[in-house]
Every structure is written in C-alpha cells, then in structure tokens.
NUKE-933296 format. One record per atom (N, C-alpha, C, O): residue number from 1; z, y, x; residue in three letters; atom name. Coordinates in steps of 0.2 Angstrom, whole numbers, plus 5000, padded with zeros to 4 digits. Atoms other than C-alpha are relative to their C-alpha. Layout:
SITE   resi     zz     yy     xx   resn   name
SITE    NUM      Z      Y      X    ALA     CA
...
! end
This chain:
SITE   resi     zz     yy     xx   resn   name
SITE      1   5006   5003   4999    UNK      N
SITE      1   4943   4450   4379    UNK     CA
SITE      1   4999   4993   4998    UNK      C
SITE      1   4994   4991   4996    UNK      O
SITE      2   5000   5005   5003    UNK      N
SITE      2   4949   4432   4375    UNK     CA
SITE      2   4999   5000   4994    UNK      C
SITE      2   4995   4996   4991    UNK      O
SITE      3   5002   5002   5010    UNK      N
SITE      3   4948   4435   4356    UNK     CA
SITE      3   4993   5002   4998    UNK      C
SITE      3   4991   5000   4993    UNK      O
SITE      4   5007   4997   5001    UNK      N
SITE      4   4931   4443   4356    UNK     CA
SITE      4   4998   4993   5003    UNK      C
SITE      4   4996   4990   4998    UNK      O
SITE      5   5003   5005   5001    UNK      N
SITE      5   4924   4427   4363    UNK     CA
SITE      5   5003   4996   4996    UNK      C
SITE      5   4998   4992   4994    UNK      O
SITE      6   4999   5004   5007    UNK      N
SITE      6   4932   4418   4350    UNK     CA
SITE      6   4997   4999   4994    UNK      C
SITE      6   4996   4994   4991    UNK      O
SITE      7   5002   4999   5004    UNK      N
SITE      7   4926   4429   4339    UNK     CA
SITE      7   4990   4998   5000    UNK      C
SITE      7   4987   4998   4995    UNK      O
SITE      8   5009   4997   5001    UNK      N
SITE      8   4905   4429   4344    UNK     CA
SITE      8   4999   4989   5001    UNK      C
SITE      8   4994   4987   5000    UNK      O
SITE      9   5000   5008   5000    UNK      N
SITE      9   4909   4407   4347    UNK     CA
SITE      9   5000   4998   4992    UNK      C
SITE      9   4997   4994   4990    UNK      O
SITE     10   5002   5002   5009    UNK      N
SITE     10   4912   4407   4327    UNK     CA
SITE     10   4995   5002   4998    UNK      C
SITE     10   4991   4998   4995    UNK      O
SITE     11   5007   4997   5004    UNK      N
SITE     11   4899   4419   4322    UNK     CA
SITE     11   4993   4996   5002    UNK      C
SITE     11   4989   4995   4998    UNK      O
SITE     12   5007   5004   4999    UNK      N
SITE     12   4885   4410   4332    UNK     CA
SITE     12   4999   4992   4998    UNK      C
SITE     12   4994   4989   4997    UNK      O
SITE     13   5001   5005   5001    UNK      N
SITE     13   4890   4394   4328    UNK     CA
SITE     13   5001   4998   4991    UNK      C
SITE     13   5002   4993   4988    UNK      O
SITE     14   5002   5000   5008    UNK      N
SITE     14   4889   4399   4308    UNK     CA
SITE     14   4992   5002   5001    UNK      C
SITE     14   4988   4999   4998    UNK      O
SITE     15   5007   4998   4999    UNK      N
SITE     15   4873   4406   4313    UNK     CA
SITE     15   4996   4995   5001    UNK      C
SITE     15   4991   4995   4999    UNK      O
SITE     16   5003   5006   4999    UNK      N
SITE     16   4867   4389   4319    UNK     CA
SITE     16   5001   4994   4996    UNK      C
SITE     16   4997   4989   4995    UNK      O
SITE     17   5002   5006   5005    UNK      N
SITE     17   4872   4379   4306    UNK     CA
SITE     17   5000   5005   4994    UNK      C
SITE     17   5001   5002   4988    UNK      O
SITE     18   5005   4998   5006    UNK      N
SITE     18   4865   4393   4293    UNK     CA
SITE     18   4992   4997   5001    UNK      C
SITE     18   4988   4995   4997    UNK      O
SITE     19   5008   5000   5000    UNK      N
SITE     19   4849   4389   4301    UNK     CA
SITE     19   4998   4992   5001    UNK      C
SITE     19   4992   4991   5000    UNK      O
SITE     20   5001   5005   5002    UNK      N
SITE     20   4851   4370   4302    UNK     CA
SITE     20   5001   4999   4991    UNK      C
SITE     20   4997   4995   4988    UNK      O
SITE     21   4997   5000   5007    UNK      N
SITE     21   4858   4370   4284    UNK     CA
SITE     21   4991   5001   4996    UNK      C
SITE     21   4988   4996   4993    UNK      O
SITE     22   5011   4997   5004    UNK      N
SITE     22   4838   4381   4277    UNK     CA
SITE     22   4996   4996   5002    UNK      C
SITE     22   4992   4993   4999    UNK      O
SITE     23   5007   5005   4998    UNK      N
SITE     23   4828   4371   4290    UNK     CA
SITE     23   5000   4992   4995    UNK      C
SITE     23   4995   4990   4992    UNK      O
SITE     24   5000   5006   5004    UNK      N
SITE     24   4835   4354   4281    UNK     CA
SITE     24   4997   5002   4993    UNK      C
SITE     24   4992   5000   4991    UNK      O
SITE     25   5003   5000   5007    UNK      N
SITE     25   4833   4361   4265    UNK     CA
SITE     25   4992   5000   4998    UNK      C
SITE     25   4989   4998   4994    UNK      O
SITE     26   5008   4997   5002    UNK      N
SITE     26   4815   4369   4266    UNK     CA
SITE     26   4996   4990   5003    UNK      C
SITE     26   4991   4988   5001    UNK      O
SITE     27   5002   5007   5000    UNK      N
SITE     27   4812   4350   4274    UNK     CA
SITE     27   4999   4995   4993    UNK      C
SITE     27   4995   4991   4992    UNK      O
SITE     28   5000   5002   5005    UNK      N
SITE     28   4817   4343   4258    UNK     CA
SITE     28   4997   5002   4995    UNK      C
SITE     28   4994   4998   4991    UNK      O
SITE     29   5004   4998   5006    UNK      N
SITE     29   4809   4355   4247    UNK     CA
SITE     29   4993   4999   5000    UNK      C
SITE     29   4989   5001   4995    UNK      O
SITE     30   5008   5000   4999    UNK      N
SITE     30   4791   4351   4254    UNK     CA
SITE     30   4998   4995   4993    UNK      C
SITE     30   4994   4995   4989    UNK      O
SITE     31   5002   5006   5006    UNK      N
SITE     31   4793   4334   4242    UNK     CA
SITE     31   4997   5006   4993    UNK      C
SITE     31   4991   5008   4990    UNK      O
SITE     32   5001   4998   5008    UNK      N
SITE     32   4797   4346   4226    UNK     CA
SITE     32   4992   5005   5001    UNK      C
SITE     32   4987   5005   4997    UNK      O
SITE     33   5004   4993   5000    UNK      N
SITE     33   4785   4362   4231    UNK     CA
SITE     33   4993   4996   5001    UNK      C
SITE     33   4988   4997   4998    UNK      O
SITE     34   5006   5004   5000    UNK      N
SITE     34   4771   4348   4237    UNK     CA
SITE     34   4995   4997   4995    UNK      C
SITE     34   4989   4995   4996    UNK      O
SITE     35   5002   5006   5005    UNK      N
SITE     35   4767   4339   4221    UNK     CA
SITE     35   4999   4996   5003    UNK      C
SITE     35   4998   4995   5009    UNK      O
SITE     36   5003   5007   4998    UNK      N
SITE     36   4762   4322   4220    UNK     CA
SITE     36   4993   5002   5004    UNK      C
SITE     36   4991   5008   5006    UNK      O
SITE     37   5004   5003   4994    UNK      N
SITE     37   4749   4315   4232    UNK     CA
SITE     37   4996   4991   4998    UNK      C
SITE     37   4999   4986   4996    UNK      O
SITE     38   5002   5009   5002    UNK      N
SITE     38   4738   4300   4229    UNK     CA
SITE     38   4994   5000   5006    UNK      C
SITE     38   4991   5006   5008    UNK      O
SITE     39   5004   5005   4992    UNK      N
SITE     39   4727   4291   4245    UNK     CA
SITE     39   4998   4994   4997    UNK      C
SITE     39   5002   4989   4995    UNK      O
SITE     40   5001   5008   5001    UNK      N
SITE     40   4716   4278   4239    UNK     CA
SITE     40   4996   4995   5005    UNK      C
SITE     40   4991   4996   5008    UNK      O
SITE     41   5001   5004   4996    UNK      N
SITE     41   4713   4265   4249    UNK     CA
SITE     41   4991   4997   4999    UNK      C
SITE     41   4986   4997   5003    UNK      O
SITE     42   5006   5005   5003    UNK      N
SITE     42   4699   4254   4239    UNK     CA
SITE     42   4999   4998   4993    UNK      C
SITE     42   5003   4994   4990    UNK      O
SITE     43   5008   5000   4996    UNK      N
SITE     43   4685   4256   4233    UNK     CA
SITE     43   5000   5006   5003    UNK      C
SITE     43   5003   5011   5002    UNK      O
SITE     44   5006   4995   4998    UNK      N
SITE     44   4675   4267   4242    UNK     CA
SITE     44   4997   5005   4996    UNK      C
SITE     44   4992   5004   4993    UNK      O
SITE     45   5004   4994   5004    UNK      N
SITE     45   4671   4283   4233    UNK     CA
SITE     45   4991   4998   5000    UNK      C
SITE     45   4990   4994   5005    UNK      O
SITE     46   5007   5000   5001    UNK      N
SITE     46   4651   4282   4230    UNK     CA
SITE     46   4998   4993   5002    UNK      C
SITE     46   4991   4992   5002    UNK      O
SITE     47   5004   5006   4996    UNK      N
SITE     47   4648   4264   4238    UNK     CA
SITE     47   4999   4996   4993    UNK      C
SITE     47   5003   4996   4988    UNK      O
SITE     48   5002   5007   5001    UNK      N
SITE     48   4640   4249   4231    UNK     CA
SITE     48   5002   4993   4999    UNK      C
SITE     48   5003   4989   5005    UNK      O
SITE     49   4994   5004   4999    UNK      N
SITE     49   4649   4235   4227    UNK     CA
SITE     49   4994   4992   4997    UNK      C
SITE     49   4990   4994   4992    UNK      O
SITE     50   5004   5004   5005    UNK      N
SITE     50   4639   4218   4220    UNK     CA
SITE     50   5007   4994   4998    UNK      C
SITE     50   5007   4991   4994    UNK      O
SITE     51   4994   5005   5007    UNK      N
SITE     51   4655   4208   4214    UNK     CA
SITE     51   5002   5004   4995    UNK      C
SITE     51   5002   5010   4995    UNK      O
SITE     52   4998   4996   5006    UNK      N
SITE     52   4661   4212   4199    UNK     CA
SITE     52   5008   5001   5000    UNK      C
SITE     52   5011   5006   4997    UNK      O
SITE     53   4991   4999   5000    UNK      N
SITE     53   4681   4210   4203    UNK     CA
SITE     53   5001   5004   5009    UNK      C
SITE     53   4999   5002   5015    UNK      O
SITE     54   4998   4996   4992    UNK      N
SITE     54   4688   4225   4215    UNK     CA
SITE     54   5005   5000   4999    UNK      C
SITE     54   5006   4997   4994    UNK      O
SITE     55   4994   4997   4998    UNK      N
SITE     55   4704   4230   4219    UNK     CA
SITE     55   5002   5007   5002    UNK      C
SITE     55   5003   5009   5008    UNK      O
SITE     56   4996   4994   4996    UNK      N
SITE     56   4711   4246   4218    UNK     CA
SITE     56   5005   5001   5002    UNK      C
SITE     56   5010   4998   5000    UNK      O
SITE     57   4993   5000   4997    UNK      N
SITE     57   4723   4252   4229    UNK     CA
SITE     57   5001   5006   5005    UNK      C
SITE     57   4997   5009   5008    UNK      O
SITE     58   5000   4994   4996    UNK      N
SITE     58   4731   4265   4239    UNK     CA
SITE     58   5008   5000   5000    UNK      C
SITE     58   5012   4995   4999    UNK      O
SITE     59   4993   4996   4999    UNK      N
SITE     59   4749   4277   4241    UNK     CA
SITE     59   4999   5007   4997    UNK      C
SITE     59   4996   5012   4998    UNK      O
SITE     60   5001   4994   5002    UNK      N
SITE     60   4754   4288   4229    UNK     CA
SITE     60   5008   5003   5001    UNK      C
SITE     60   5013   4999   5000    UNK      O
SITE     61   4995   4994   4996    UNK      N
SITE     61   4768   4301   4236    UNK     CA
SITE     61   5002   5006   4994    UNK      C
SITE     61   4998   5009   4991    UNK      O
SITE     62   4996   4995   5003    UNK      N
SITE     62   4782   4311   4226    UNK     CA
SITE     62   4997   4999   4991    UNK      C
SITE     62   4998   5004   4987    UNK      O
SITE     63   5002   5002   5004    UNK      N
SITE     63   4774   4302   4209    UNK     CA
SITE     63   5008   4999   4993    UNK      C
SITE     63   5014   4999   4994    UNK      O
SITE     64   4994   5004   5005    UNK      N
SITE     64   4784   4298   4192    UNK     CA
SITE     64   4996   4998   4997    UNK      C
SITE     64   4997   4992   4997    UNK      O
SITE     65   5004   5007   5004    UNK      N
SITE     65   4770   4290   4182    UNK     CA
SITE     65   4993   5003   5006    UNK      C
SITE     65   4993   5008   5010    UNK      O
SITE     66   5003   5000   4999    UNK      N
SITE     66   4754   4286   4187    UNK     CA
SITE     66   4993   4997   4997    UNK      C
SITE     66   4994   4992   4995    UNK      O
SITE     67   5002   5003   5004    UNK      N
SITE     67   4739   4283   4179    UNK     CA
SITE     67   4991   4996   5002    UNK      C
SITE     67   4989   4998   5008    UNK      O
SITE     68   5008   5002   4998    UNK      N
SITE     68   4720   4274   4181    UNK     CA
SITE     68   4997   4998   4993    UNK      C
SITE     68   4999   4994   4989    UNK      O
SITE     69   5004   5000   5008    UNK      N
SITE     69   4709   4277   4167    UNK     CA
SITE     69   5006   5000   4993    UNK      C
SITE     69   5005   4996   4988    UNK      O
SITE     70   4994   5000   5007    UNK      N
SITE     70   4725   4281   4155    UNK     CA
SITE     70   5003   4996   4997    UNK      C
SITE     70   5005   4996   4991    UNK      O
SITE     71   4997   5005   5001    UNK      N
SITE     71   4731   4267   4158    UNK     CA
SITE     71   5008   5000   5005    UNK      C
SITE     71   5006   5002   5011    UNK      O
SITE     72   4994   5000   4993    UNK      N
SITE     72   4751   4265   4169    UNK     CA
SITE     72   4996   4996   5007    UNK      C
SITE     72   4992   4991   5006    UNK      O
SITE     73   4999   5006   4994    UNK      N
SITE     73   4750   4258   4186    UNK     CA
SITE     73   5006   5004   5005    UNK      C
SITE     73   5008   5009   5006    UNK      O
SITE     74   4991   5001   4999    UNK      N
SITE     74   4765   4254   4193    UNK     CA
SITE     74   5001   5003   5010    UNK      C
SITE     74   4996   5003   5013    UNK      O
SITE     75   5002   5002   4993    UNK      N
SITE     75   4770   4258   4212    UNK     CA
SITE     75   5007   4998   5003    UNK      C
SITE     75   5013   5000   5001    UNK      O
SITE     76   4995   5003   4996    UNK      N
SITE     76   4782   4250   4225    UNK     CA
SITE     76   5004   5005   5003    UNK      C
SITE     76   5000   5009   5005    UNK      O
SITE     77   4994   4998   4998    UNK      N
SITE     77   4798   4258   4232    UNK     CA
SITE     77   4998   5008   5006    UNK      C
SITE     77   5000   5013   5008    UNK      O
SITE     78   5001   4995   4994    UNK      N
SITE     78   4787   4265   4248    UNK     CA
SITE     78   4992   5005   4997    UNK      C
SITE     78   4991   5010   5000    UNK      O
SITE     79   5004   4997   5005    UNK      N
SITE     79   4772   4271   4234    UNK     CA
SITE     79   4993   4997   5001    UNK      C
SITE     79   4987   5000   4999    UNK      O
SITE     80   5007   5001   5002    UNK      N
SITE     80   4759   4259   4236    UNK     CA
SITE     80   4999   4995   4994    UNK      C
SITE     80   5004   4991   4992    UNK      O
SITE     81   4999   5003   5004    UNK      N
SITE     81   4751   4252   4222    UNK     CA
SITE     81   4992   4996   5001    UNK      C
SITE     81   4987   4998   5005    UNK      O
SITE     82   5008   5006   5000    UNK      N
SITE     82   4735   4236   4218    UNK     CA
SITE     82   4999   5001   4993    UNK      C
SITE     82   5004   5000   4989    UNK      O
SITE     83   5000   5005   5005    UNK      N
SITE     83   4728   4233   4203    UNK     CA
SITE     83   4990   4996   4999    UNK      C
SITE     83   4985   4999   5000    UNK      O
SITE     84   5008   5003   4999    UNK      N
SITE     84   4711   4224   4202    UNK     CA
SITE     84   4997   5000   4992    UNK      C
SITE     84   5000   4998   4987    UNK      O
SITE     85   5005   5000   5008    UNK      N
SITE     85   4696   4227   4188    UNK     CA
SITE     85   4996   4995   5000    UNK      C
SITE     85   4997   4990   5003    UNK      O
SITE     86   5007   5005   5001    UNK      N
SITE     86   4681   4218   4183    UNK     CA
SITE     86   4995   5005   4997    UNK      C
SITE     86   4995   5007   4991    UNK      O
SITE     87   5005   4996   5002    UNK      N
SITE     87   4666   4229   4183    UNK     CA
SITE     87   4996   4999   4996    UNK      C
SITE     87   4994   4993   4996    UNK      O
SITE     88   5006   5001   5003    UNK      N
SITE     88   4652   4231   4172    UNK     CA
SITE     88   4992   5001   5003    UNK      C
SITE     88   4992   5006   5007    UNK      O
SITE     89   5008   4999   4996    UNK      N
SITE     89   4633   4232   4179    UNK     CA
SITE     89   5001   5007   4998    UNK      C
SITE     89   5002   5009   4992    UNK      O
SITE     90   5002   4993   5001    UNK      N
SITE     90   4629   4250   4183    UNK     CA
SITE     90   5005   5006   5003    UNK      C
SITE     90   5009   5006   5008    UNK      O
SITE     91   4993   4994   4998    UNK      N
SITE     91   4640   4265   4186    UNK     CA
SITE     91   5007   5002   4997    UNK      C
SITE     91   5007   5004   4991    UNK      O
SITE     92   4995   5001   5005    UNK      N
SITE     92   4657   4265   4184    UNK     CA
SITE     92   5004   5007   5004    UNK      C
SITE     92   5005   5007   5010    UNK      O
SITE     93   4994   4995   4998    UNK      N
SITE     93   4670   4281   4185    UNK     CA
SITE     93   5007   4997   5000    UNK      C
SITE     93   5009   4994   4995    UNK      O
SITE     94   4992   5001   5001    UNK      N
SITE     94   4689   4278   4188    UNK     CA
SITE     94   5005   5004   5002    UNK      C
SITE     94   5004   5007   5007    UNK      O
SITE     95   4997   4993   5002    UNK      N
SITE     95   4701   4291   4185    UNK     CA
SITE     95   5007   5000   5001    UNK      C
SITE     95   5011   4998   4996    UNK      O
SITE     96   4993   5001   4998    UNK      N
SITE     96   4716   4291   4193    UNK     CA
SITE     96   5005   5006   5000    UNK      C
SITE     96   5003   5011   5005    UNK      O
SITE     97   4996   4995   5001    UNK      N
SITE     97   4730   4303   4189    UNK     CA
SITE     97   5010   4998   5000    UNK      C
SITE     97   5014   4993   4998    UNK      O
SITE     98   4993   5001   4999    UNK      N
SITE     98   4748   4307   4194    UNK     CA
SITE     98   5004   5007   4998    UNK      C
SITE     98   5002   5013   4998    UNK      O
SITE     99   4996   4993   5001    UNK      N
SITE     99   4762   4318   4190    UNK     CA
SITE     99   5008   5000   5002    UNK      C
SITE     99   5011   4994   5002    UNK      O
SITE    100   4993   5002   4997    UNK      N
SITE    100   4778   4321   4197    UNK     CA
SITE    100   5007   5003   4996    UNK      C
SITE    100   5004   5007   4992    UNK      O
SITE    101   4997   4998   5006    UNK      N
SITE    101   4794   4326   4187    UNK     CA
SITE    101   5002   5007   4998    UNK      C
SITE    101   5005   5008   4993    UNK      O
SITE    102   4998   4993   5003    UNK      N
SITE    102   4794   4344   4187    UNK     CA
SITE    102   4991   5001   4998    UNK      C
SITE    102   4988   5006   5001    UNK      O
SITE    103   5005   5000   5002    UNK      N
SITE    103   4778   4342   4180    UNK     CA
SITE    103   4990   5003   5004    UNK      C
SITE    103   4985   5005   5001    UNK      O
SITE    104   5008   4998   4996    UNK      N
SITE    104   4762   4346   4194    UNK     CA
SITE    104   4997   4993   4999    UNK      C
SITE    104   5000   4987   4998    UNK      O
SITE    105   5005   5005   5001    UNK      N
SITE    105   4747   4335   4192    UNK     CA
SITE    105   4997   5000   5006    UNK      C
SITE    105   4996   5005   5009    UNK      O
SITE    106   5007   5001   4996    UNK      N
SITE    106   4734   4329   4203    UNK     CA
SITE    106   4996   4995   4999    UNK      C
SITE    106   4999   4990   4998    UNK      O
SITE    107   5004   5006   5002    UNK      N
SITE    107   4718   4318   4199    UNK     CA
SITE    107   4996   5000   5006    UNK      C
SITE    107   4996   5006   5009    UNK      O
SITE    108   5005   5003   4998    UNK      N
SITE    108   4706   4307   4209    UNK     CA
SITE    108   4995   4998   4995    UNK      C
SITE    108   4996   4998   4989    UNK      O
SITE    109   5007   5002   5003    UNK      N
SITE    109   4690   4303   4203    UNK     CA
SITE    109   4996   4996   5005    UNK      C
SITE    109   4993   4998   5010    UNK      O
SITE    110   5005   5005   4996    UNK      N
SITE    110   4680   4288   4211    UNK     CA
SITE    110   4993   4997   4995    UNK      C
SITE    110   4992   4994   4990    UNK      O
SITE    111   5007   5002   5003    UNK      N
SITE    111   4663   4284   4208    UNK     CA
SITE    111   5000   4992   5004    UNK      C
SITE    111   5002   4991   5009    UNK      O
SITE    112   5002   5007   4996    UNK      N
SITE    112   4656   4266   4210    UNK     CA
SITE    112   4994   4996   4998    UNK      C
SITE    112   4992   4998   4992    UNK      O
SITE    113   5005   5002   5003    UNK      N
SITE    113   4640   4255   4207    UNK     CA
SITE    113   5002   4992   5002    UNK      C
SITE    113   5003   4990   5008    UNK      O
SITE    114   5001   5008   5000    UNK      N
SITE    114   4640   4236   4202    UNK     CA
SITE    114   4994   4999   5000    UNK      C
SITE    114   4991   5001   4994    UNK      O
SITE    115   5006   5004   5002    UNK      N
SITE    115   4624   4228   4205    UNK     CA
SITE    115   5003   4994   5000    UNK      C
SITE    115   5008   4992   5003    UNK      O
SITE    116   4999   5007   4999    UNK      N
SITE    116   4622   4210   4201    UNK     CA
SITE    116   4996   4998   5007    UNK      C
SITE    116   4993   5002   5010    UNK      O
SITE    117   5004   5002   4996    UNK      N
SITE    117   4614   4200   4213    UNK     CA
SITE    117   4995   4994   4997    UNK      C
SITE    117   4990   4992   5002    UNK      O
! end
C-alpha cells in the first residue's frame, strides 16, 4: 500500500506541473497570438484643437516598428512613445501603424481640426 502512494504522489505532482508548465506558456503566448496594440493618448480623435503644435502620444504593446504617417516613431522600453507635429489650418488625418515581428499589423486613424484663431 506504501508504494502505491508513492506511486499516485509522482503521477499527481507531474500533473500539476504539466498544468503549471501550459498555464505559463498560454500566459506567454497571449503577447505573440495578440498582436501589436497601439493606445493613443493625444490628440483626441475628432476634436478641435486651435494651436497649431500638438503632441502625439500614447503606448504601443508587442510592436517592432511603428509608424505615423510612414514615417518611424520610436518607443521606450515600457512602449510609450511622444512626437509632436505642427498642423496646417483645416483637417488633418494621422495614420498610425504597428506591426510586430511575426508580421500582424494594426492601424489607428485620428482625425483632427486646426482652426486659427
């Protein structure tokens, strides 16, 4: 009867770390199966702005390049990134796109209006 609890003390405590072992990994794989993620901070989708110098800015997650208007923007270690424009009077789009390195994309799209004052 001693060797039989021996025996079901191995087998349950392979069974508990097969299922810590899956649970970690499917925790890790949300990054890759997720793709990137971009959060913008500012501007304001649709709002009105009457300066002409904004600042975009936000966190972009699971990224390897990043772009705004097809241009690079860089980001910091924890994925936020700044870059500040200078608009033109009227309506302006900015097109920000990320991809991550097994190749998933995702774009924002922000609308904005400069009036003078």
């Amino acid at each position: 009867m001693h060797h039989n609890g021996i025996y079901y003390l191995k087998f349950y405590s392979l069974i508990i770390l097969g299922v810590i072992v899956v649970g970690y990994s499917i925790f890790q794989a949300q990054k890759i199966l997720g793709g990137p993620k971009i959060t913008v901070v500012s501007p304001i989708n649709g709002a009105t702005y009457t300066t002409a110098l904004i600042e975009v800015k936000g966190v972009a997650k699971n990224v390897s390049t990043l772009m705004l208007n097809d241009r690079p923007l860089y980001t910091d270690k924890a994925g936020n990134f700044s870059d500040t424009l200078l608009l033109n009077p009227g309506y302006t789009i900015l097109k920000l796109e990320a991809k991550d390195k097994f190749g998933s994309e995702t774009k924002k799209v922000i609308e904005i209006i400069y009036k003078e004052l």
